[in-house]
C-alpha positions in Angstrom: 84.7 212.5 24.0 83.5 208.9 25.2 85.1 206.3 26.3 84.1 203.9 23.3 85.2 207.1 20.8 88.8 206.3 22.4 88.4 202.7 22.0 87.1 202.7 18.2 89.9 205.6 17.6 92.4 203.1 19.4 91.0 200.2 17.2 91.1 202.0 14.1 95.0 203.4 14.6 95.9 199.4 15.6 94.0 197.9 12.6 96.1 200.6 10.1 99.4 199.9 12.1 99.0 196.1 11.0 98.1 196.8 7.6 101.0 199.5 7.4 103.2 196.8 8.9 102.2 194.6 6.5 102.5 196.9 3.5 105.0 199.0 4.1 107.6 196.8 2.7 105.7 196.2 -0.6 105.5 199.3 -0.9 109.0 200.6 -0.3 110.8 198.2 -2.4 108.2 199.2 -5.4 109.5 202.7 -5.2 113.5 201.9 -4.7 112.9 200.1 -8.2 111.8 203.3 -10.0 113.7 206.2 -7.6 116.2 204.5 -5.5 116.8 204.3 -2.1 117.3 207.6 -1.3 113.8 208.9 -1.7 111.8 205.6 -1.7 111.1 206.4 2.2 109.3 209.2 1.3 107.2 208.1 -1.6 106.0 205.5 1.4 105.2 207.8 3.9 103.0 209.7 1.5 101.6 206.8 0.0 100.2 205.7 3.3 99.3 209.3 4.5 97.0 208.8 1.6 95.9 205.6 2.6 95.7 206.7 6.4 93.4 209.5 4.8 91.2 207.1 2.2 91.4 203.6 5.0 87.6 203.3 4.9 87.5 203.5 1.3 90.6 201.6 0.2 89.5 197.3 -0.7 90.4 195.9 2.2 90.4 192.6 0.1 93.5 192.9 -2.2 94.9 196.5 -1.0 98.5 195.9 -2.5 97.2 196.7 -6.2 95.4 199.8 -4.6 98.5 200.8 -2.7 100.8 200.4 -6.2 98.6 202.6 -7.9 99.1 205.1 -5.2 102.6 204.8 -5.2 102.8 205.2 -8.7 100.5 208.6 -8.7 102.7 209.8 -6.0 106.0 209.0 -7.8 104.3 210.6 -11.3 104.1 214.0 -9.2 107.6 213.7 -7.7 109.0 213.3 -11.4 107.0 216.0 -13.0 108.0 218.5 -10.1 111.5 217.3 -10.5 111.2 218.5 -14.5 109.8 221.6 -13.7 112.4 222.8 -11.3 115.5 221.3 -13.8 116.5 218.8 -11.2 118.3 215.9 -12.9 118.0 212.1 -11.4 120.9 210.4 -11.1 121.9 208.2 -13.7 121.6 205.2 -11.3 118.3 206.3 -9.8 116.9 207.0 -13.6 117.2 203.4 -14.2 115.4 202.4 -11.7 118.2 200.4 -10.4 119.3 200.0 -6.2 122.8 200.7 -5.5 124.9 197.0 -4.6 127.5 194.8 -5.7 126.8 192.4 -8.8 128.6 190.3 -10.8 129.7 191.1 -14.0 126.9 188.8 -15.7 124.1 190.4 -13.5 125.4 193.6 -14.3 125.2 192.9 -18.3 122.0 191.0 -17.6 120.5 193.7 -15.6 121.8 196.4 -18.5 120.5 194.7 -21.5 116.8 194.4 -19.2 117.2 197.9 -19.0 117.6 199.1 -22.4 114.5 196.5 -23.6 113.1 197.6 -21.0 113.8 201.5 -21.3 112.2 200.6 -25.5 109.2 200.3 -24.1 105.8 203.0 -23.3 106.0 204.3 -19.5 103.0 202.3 -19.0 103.7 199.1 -21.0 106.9 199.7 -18.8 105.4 200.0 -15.7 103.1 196.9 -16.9 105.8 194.4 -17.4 107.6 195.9 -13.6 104.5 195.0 -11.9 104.1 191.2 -13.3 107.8 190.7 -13.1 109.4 192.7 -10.1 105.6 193.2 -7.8 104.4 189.7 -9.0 101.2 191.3 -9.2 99.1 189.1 -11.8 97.6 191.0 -15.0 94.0 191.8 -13.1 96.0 193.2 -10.1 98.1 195.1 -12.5 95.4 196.4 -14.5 93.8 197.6 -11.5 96.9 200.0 -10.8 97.2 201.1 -14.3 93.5 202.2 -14.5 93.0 199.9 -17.2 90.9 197.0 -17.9 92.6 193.5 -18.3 91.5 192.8 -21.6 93.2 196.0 -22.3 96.5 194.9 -20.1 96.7 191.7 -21.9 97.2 193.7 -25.2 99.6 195.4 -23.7 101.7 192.8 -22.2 101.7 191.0 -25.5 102.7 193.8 -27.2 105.4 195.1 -24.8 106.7 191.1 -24.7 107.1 191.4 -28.8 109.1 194.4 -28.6 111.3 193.2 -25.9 111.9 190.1 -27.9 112.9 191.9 -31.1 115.2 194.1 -29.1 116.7 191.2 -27.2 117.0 189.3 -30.9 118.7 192.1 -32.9 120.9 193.1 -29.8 124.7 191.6 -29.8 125.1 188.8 -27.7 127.7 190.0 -24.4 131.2 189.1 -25.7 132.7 186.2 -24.1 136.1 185.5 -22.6 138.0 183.0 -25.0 138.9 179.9 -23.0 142.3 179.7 -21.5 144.9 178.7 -23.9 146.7 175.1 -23.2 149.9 175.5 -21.2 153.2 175.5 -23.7 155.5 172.8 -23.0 159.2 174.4 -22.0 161.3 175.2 -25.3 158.9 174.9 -27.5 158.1 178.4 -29.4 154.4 178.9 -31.4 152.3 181.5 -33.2 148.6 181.0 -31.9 146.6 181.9 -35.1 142.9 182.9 -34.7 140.3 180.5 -36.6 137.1 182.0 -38.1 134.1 180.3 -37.0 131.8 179.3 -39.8 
């Protein structure tokens, strides 16, 4: 082996450790939002194993989308082992939801997301995940779905319509009634409820 085989080897493992540092984070957080934390590091490693593997073929432009789609392939085959062998997610990793304290509105927010979310296709699903929680933009996202944009915009629209008709005919969260006026000393009351009209 030659000295300039070393160098472009050296070049080539330097150039993929920036775009791995780059990446990597991307990357991770996408696959905490669908498995949790717990296995996210692995869906990374493989996901750049591939990429390591496919670097001179991967667009060196706008990788991210590229690197999603990956992701999302590698996750697929995690799920559908999982199935075959009866192993049963979490209920917190089914969700899709990272372990951490919320408040109780962000916890109700986060739920009723959830469940419009949860009404929707595992792609139209996965569409609306990649615009809102990757802010990938429609092209970027159609890219990782394998699908072309016209195609994506249908589905956005689509998926937006049934997430609006399930926010619409869900209750609104109840809400605490505000504090009752302080009663002066001596003085004794019945508090009768009022119906709103």
């Amino acid at each position: 082996m030659s000295s300039e085989d070393t160098d472009a080897g050296d070049s080539a493992k330097g150039e993929f450790t920036r775009f791995f540092e780059r990446y990597h984070g991307d990357v991770y957080r996408y696959a905490v939002r669908r498995l949790g934390a717990d296995r996210a590091d692995d869906v990374a490693a493989e996901t750049f194993g591939v990429a390591w593997r496919r670097y001179d073929r991967l667009p060196k432009d706008q990788p991210l989308p590229w690197l999603y789609g990956v992701a999302r392939n590698v996750i697929r085959d995690r799920l559908r082992v999982e199935r075959r062998r009866g192993e049963v997610l979490s209920a917190e990793a089914a969700a899709g939801v990272p372990g951490g304290a919320d408040t109780v509105r962000q916890v109700e927010e986060r739920d009723t997301a959830l469940r419009a979310l949860d009404r929707l296709s595992a792609t139209d699903r996965e569409l609306v995940m990649l615009l809102a929680w990757e802010g990938l933009d429609l092209a970027e996202a159609a890219r990782v779905l394998g699908c072309t944009r016209a195609t994506a915009r249908v589905r956005l629209h689509r998926a937006r319509r049934r997430i609006e008709r399930f926010l619409d005919s869900s209750p609104p969260p109840e809400r605490d009634a505000p504090p009752a006026r302080p009663v002066p000393p001596g003085t004794a009351h019945v508090r009768v409820p009022m119906e709103e009209k």
